[in-house]
C-alpha positions in Angstrom: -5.1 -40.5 -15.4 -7.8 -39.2 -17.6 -8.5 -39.4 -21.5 -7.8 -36.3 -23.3 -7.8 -35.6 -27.0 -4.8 -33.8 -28.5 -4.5 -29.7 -29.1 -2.2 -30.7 -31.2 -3.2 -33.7 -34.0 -6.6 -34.6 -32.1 -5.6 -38.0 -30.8 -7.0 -39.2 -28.1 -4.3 -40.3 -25.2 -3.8 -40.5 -21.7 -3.1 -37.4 -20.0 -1.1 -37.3 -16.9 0.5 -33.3 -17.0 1.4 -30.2 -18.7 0.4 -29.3 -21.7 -2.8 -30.7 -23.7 -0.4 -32.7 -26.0 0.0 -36.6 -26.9 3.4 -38.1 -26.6 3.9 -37.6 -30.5 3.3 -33.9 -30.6 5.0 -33.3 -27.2 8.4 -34.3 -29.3 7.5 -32.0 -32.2 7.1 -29.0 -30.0 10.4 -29.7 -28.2 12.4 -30.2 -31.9 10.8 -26.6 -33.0 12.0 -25.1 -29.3 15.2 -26.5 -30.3 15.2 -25.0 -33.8 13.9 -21.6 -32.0 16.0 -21.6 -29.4 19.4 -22.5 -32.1 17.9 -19.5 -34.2 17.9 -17.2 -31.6 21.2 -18.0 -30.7 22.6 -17.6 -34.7 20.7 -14.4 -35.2 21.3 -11.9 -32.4 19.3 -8.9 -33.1 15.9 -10.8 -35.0 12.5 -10.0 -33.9 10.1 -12.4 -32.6 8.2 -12.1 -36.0 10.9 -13.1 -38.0 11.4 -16.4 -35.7 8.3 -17.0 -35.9 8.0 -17.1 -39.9 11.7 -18.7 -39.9 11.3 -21.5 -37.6 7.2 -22.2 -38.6 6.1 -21.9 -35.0 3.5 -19.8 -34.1 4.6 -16.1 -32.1 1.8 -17.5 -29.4 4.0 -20.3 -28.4 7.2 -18.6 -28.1 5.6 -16.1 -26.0 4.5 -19.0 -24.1 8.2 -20.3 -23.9 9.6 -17.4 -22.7 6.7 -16.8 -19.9 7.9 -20.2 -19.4 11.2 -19.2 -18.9 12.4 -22.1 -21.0 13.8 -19.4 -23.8 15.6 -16.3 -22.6 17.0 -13.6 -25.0 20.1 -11.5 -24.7 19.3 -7.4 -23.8 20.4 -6.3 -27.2 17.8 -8.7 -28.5 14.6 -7.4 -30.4 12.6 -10.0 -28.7 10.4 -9.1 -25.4 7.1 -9.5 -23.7 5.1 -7.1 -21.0 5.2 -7.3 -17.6 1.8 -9.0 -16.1 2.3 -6.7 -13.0 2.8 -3.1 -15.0 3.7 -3.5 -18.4 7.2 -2.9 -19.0 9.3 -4.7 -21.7 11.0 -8.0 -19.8 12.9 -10.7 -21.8 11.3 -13.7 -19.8 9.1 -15.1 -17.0 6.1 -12.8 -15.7 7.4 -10.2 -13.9 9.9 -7.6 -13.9 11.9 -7.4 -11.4 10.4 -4.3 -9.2 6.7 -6.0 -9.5 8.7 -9.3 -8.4 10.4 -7.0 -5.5 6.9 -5.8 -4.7 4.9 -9.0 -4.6 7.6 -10.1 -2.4 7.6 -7.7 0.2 3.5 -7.9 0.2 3.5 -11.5 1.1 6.2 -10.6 3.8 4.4 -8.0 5.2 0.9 -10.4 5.0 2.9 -13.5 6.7 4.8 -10.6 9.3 1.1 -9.8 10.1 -0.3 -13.1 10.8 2.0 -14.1 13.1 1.4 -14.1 16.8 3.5 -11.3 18.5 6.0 -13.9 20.9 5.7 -12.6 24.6 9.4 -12.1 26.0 10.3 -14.6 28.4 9.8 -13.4 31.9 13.0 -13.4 34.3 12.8 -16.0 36.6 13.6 -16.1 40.2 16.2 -18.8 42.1 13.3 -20.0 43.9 11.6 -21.0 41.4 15.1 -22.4 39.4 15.4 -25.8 40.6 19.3 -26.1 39.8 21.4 -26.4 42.9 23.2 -23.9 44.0 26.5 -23.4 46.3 27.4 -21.2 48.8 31.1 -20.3 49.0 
């Protein structure tokens, strides 16, 4: 374990994993992701600035929740982030689906490369099959 002070109130506690947050401020953030999330849910169609300024949480973190993928938002939501890969408008995680399609196929083709090719088995002969054979 090591000794960490708090992003969030500046307490020193004992980190173990995650985010840079004592126990204390751990249970705020996950009431305002609550709040956020029951928000969302109430008000369809509202922008991420609007939660933000509704809910008092910054439009960093719930950026962060959906990269997460702890929030999703419905398609006819306002709310969306950019693709890491190429940009385009995604409602949560990363990636978009053709950059996740692509990354896929590169590692495939990487591990598909690395492999040694298998040599075929070659055909053995009765001689050198020890099974015993009969002779009608």
């Amino acid at each position: 374990m090591e000794v960490r002070n708090c992003r969030g109130c500046g307490r020193i506690f004992n980190y173990v994993a995650g985010p840079h947050l004592c126990q204390i401020c751990r249970e705020k953030m996950e009431v305002k992701f609550q709040e956020v999330k029951e928000y969302i849910r109430a008000n369809p169609g509202v922008g991420m600035r609007e939660v933000s300024e509704a809910c008092d949480v910054e439009m960093s973190q719930i950026q962060q929740w959906l990269r997460e993928e702890r929030l999703e938002v419905t398609e006819n939501s306002a709310i969306f982030i950019s693709c890491e890969g190429c940009g385009a408008n995604i409602r949560s995680g990363k990636y978009c689906d053709s950059c996740k399609a692509a990354m896929t196929n590169g590692f495939r083709n990487i591990l598909n490369a690395n492999k040694p090719k298998q040599e075929l088995p070659k055909p053995s002969r009765d001689r050198d099959n020890p099974k015993m054979r009969f002779l009608n």
